[in-house]
Structures are given as C-alpha cells and as structure tokens.
C-alpha positions, 0 to 999 in steps of 0.5 A: 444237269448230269455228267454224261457217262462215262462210257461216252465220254470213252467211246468219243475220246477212243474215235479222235484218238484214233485219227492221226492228226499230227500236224504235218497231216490232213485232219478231214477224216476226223472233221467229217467223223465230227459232222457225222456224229452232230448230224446223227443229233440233228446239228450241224456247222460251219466249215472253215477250209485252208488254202490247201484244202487239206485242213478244215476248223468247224464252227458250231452253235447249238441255241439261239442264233442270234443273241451272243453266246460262249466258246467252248474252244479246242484244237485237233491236231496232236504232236509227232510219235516219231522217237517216242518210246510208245508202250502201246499204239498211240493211236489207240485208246487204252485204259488202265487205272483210271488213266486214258492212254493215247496221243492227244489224250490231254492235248487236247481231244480229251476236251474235243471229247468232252464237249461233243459228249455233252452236246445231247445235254445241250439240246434238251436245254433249251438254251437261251445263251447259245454255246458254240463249238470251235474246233481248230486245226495245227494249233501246235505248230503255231496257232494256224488253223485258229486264225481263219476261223476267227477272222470269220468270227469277227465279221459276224454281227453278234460277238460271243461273250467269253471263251474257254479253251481246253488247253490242259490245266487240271482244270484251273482257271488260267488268266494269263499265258506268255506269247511266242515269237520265233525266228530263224536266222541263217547266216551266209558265209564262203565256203573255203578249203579249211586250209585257207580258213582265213579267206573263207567266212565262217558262218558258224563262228558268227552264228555262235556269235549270236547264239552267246548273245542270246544267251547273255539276253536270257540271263537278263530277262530272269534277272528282271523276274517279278517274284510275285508273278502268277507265272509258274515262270515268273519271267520272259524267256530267250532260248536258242532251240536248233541249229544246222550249218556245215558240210564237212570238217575241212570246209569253211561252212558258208551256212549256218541257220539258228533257229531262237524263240522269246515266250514274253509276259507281255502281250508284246513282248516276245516280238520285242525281245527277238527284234532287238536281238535282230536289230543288234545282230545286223549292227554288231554281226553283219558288217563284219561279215560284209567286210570280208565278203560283200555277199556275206550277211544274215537272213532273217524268218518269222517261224511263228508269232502268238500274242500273249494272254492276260485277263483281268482277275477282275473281269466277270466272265473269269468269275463265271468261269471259277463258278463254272469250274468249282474254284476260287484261285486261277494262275498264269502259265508259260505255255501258250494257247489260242486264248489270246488270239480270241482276244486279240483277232475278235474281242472276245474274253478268253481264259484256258481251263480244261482237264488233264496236266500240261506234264503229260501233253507231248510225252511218250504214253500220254495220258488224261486221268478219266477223273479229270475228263469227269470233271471237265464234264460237270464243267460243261454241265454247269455251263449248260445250266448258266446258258438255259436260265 
C-alpha cells in the first residue's frame, strides 16, 4: 500500500486550512466541503448536529457495516490568531522548507488531511475490518463536539475495536495523558468607599486567599512526582490561570473571579484535586466572609472537565498501533486529548499518534513538517493493509 501523494496531501490540507474554525465559530462550511469531497468518491457519513445548529461532527465508515472496525479520530476546530504575530495569513497554506505553514497545520487538520487523503486507498481495498472516520468539533475548548458523537457510538450494536487519535506526537505511540477539571470561583463581596475599607468585604484579598492555597497544593503535587513516570511531566498539576475583580482603586471590590484548573495523572484525579480545594475554601474562606456579610460568600463553576488516558502498554490494540507506526517505545503526555473520553463514553481502546510536535500547536506560524504528514500517511497505508487481510 502507497502513500498517496504528496500534492494531495497538499491540496486537502490547503482547503481545511483555509476554513477559520476557531472555536467561537460555525465549523459547517468545512463539513459540508468534507461531504462534498467523499460524496465525489462515492461516500458518505453521518452528521452529528448540536444544539445550536451551528456545529456539526461526522461519523464516516468506509467497509463492512456490520463487523467491528478501527477510528481514525480527529477534530476541526483551531485555537484563536487574535494577538499572534502571523508573518503571513494564517489561513492560508504556505510551504517553505519542507514546512507547512498555517493555523491548525499540527493541531490538528494535518491529520484530518491525511486520512481523507487516504481514503481512495481505502476503497480499492477491499476491506474486510471497516476503518471509520470521526471528525469532531470545538475539541479545544473542551472536548465538546466529541461527545454527542460518542453518545451516538455507544448505542450502536457493533463497538470499534480501538481508536487512534491524531493529536500531534511526531507520530509516537502515546498510551497516557492527564485529565483536566477546570473551575471558576467567584467571590462576592461589599463594595464600599475605600475610606471605610473595613465595612466593605474585600473580595480580592479573599480571593488571593485562595489563589496561595493553590499554590501551596501545587507545590505538593510535584512534591509527590513519580520519577519513573512516562509523563513527560511526571505529576498532577494545580495552577491558577485568570483572574478579573475590582472597579476602581477607592472602591472595595465586591467581586473577584478566579478561574483554576488541576491536569491529573489519574483517570480521576483532577476532579479530586479541585474539589478539595472547594471543599477547603467553603470551610476555611466563606464563613468569614459571611461573618462580616451575610450575603457575601463564593460561587463556584464547572468550566470543562475530561478524563484521563491510561492504556495498558500491555494491551494489543497499542501493539497494533506501534507496528502500525514502525515503532518500539510509546510514552505519556500532559496535554489532553479525546482518547479518553473514547474510553471512558463507548469502551473503545483509545491511544494518540499523529504527525507534527505538540511544541508547535497554538503558536504563531504554526507549522507541521511535510516529512511528518508522510509519515502519518504510511501510518494510515499500513492500517489499510492490516483492515484488507
């Protein structure tokens, strides 16, 4: 089985490229360009809408419908370029040296790219293992569209046998990623003029009260790092990333939000961390907010929760996958991914391999080498080649 050109490769990569699928936008265009290019071979897919009508995922399978087959997963949506110092359109493929330049390059519609480039290769298979297509939508804002999807995927008679997702790891077996629990705490103070402070309730001197607790937390998480890990960071993190409070200088602020998110090693982790830091704060911090006000206290919001990935090296379908990629070694990463919701919503073995460097992804000039979407292309070949026997 060939690697399909290289100028194919280009010309697909070019045409995502060129959608602007930041996340605060619709990604339908591309999905309908998508369909168009699998219609003109004779395929289609199912459409999995959201709520707004605004975003759509597509599920697509290309062999038999009715036996069990593998995912070739990745998502459409890019991050913003708002700030970025671009020294050329983002949304515009450009080539130089071997590089492909171009928001969403390596995260991740490289290997959108790759894969649909490779479906001619599929149909002339004759496939007897189907190979399915699922392309997601605002992945980076949360793993969203994903989970519809697999909602879907999991009521359906026949589960997939495994799933690779083509998050960016220079094309390295990864078995393991952390989880991510976000939160947002906002304090609610009394406003009052700063030359009575002490009737008003400083809501950001309360806040910062939190904010030193986390902190403190962090600290003891890498305190407890497992030095053997696969992790290229070998334990949980605890950081506070945003926070907005105040009006004026002589006015007591009566609101501050903090915004704090824990990346767990374990498959639960991250939500444990950030719930006793709720658990302390309510105990430790609110009542004495309450004490001077009644009506004064903290708030606290979910901003995005996904499980974490941990695949047993063990486990054949990552056998598969290291023969698949021409490799021996596999490792853990801090990024997350929506390998683990496959795991975690419908059952299905899950790891991340796919071309270009995590380094690159969200960056100004971002770029995938094309070596790598070559690679990823005999990744793909091979995995036709193991679904036709």
């Amino acid at each position: 089985m060939q690697t399909p050109r290289p100028d194919r490769i280009r010309k697909l990569l070019a045409d995502l490229v060129a959608f602007d699928t930041v996340s605060d936008r619709s990604n339908l265009p591309l999905i309908d360009h998508i369909e168009k290019y699998l219609a003109s071979l004779g395929v289609s897919g199912q459409r999995i809408v959201d709520d707004t009508g605004q975003k759509s995922s597509l599920w697509v399978t290309i062999g038999p419908e009715d036996k069990a087959g593998l995912v070739l997963s990745g998502h459409t949506d890019v991050v913003p370029v708002a700030g970025q110092d671009w020294s050329h359109n983002p949304f515009e493929l450009v080539e130089r040296d071997g590089r492909l330049y171009g928001r969403g390059t390596t995260d991740m519609k490289g290997f959108v790219a790759v894969c649909l480039a490779m479906v001619p290769e599929m149909l002339t298979a004759n496939l007897k293992t189907p190979i399915h297509l699922a392309i997601s939508y605002d992945e980076e804002i949360g793993c969203v569209g994903v989970r519809p999807m697999l909602r879907e995927l999991s009521r359906k008679p026949i589960k997939p046998l495994g799933c690779f997702v083509g998050e960016p790891t220079q094309m390295q077996v990864i078995i393991g990623h952390k989880g991510k629990h976000g939160v947002r705490a906002t304090f609610r103070g009394l406003a009052r003029h700063s030359s009575i402070a002490p009737d008003g309730v400083n809501a950001i001197e309360y806040a910062a009260e939190l904010i030193v607790e986390i902190r403190r937390r962090a600290a003891l998480l890498a305190a407890d790092a497992e030095r053997s890990s696969l992790y290229d960071v070998p334990h949980s993190t605890l950081l506070t990333s945003i926070v907005h409070g105040g009006a004026a200088l002589n006015i007591v602020p009566d609101t501050c939000a903090v915004e704090f998110e824990c990346r767990g090693i374990g498959i639960t982790e991250s939500r444990q961390v950030t719930d006793a830091i709720i658990a302390w704060a309510k105990a430790e911090i609110e009542p004495r907010m309450r004490a001077q006000h009644p009506e004064c206290g903290i708030d606290f919001e979910e901003i995005l929760d996904y499980p974490a990935l941990d695949t047993p090296a063990e486990n054949p379908f990552v056998t598969l996958a290291k023969q698949l990629a021409g490799r021996n070694d596999h490792a853990k990463v801090a990024f997350g991914t929506e390998a683990g919701l496959f795991v975690s919503m419908a059952g299905v073995p899950s790891v991340v391999v796919g071309p270009g460097g995590i380094a690159q992804a969200h960056t100004p000039d971002e770029f995938v080498e094309l070596s790598q979407l070559l690679a990823c292309g005999d990744f793909v070949a091979r995995l036709i080649t193991h679904c036709a026997k």
